[in-house]
C-alpha positions in Angstrom: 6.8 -15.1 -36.6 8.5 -12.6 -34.3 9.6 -14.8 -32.3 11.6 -16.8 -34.8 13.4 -13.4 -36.3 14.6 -12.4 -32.7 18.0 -13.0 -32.1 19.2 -15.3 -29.9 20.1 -12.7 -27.2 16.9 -11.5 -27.5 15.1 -14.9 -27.1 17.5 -16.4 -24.4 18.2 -13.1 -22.1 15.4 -10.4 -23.3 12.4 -12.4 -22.7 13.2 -14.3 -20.0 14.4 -10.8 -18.1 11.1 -9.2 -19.3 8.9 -12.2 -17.9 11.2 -12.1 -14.7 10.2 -8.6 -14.1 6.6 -8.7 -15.1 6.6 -11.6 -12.0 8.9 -9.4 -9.9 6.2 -6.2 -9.8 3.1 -8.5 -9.7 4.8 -10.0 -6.7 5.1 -6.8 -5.4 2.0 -5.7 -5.6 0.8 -8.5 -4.3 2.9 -8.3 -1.1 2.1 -4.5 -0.8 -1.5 -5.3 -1.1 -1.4 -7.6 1.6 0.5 -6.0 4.1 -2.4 -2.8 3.3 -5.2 -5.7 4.1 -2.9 -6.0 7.3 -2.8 -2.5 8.2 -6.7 -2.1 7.5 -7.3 -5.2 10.2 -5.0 -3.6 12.7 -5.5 0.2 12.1 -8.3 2.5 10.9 -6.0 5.2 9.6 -5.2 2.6 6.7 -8.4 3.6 5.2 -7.9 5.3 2.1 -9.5 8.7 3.2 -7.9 12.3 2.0 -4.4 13.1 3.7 -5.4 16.1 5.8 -2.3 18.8 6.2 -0.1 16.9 5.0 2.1 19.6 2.8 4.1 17.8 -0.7 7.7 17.4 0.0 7.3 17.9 4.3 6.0 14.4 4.6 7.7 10.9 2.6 4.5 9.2 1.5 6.5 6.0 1.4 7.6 4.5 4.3 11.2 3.5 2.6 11.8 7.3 1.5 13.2 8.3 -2.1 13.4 4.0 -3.3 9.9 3.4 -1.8 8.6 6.6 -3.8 10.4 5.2 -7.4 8.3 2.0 -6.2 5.5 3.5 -6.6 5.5 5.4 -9.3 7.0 1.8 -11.3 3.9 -0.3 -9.6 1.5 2.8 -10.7 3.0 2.8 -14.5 2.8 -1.0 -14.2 -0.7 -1.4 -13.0 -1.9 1.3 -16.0 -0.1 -0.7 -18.4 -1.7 -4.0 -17.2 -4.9 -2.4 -17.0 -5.5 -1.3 -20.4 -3.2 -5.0 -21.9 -6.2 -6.7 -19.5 -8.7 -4.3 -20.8 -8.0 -4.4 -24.7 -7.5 -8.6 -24.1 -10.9 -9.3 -22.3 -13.6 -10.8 -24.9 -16.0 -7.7 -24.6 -13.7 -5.5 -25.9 -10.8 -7.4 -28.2 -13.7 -5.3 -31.3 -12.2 -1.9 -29.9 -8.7 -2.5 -31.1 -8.0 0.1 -33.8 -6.3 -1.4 -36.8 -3.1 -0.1 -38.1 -4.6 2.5 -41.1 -8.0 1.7 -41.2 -9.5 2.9 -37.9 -12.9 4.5 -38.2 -13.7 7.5 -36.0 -15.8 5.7 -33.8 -13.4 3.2 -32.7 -11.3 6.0 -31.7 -13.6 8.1 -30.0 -14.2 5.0 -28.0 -10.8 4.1 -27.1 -10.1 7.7 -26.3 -13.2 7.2 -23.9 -11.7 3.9 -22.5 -8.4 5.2 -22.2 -10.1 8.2 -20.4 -12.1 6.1 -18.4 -9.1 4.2 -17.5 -6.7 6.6 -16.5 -9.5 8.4 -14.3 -9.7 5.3 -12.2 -6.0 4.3 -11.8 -6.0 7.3 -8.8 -8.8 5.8 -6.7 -7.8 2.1 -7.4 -3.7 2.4 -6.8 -5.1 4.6 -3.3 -7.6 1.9 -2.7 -5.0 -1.1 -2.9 -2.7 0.8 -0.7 0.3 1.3 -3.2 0.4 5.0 -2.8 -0.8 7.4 0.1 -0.7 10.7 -2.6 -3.9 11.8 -2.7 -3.7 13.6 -6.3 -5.1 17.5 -6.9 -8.0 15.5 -7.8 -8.5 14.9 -3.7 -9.6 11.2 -5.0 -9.7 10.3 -0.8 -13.2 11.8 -0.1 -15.4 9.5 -1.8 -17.7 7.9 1.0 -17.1 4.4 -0.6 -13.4 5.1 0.5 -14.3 5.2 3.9 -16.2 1.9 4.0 -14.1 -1.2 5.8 -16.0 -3.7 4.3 -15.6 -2.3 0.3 -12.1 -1.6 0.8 -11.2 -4.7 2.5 -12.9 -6.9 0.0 -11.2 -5.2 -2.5 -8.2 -5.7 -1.6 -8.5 -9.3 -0.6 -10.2 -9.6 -4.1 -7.2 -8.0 -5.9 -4.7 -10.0 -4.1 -6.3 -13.4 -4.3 -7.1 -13.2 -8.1 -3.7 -11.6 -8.8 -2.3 -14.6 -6.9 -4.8 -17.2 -8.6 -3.6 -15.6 -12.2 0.1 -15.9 -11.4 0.2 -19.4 -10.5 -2.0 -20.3 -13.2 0.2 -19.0 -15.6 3.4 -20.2 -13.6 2.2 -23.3 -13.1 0.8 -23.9 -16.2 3.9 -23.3 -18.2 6.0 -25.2 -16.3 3.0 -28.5 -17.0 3.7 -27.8 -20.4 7.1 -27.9 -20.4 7.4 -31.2 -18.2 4.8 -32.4 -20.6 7.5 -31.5 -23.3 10.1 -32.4 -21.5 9.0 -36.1 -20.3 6.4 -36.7 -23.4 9.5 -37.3 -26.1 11.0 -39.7 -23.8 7.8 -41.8 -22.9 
């Protein structure tokens, strides 16, 4: 029903921009992922361990200065916004959603514990992907786990290839449907 009330600039230039850039930062993190499964095959200081005297504003945590930093911080706000969507849209938890004016108090204690548990992690998991090298007051790069090859390559290579295998599933199954559209009046 939304759909049908948005104006036409809205359907033929705001949506299509919106879906363009949702595919343009998973892409990203995709490629960033990859090249940080790269670096942990031919270097051990890609491991996500804590950043030893490394003073805030001395040393560029990206490696493409002041744009590779605004990266980041888009990919971080990105990946918390498609973890809580992914979060609040898996089957388990769809019951957690409040409802516009009649929430009870312990749905919202449990979505403030979600979102808490959420936001806690984002931290350790943007570190562990290799999207960011800041290592928070928290000092998120001494868990032992962090220092494990193994854990963190898996992860990464896990990330990367079900990111992938989501994207082209989606891509490739809109584009079916529209063929099917397309072709299926014709036939």
């Amino acid at each position: 029903e939304l759909r049908h009330q948005a104006s036409p600039w809205q359907r033929n230039l705001g949506y299509p921009l919106a879906m363009l850039g949702l595919l343009a930062l998973t892409g990203i993190s995709v490629l960033i992922v990859c090249f940080h499964v790269l670096e942990l095959l031919l270097d051990d200081a890609a491991m996500p361990r804590g950043i030893q005297d490394a003073s805030l504003g001395q040393v560029s945590f990206s490696i493409f200065g002041s744009f590779g930093a605004a990266l980041q911080v888009v990919l971080i706000f990105y990946l918390m916004v498609s973890s809580v969507v992914g979060f609040y849209s898996s089957p388990l938890f769809t019951r957690l959603l409040p409802e516009r004016q009649d929430t009870p108090l312990t749905k919202i204690i449990g979505n403030c514990v979600s979102l808490l548990v959420l936001s806690s992690a984002l931290p350790v998991f943007s570190r562990t992907l290799g999207i960011t090298r800041f290592d928070l007051l928290g000092d998120f790069g001494r868990f032992n786990w962090l220092g494990n090859f193994y854990i963190v390559f898996l992860y990464n290579m896990g990330f990367a290839g079900l990111t992938t295998l989501c994207l082209v599933k989606r891509v490739s199954w809109a584009v079916q449907a529209e063929l099917i559209r397309a072709f299926g009046e014709d036939m």
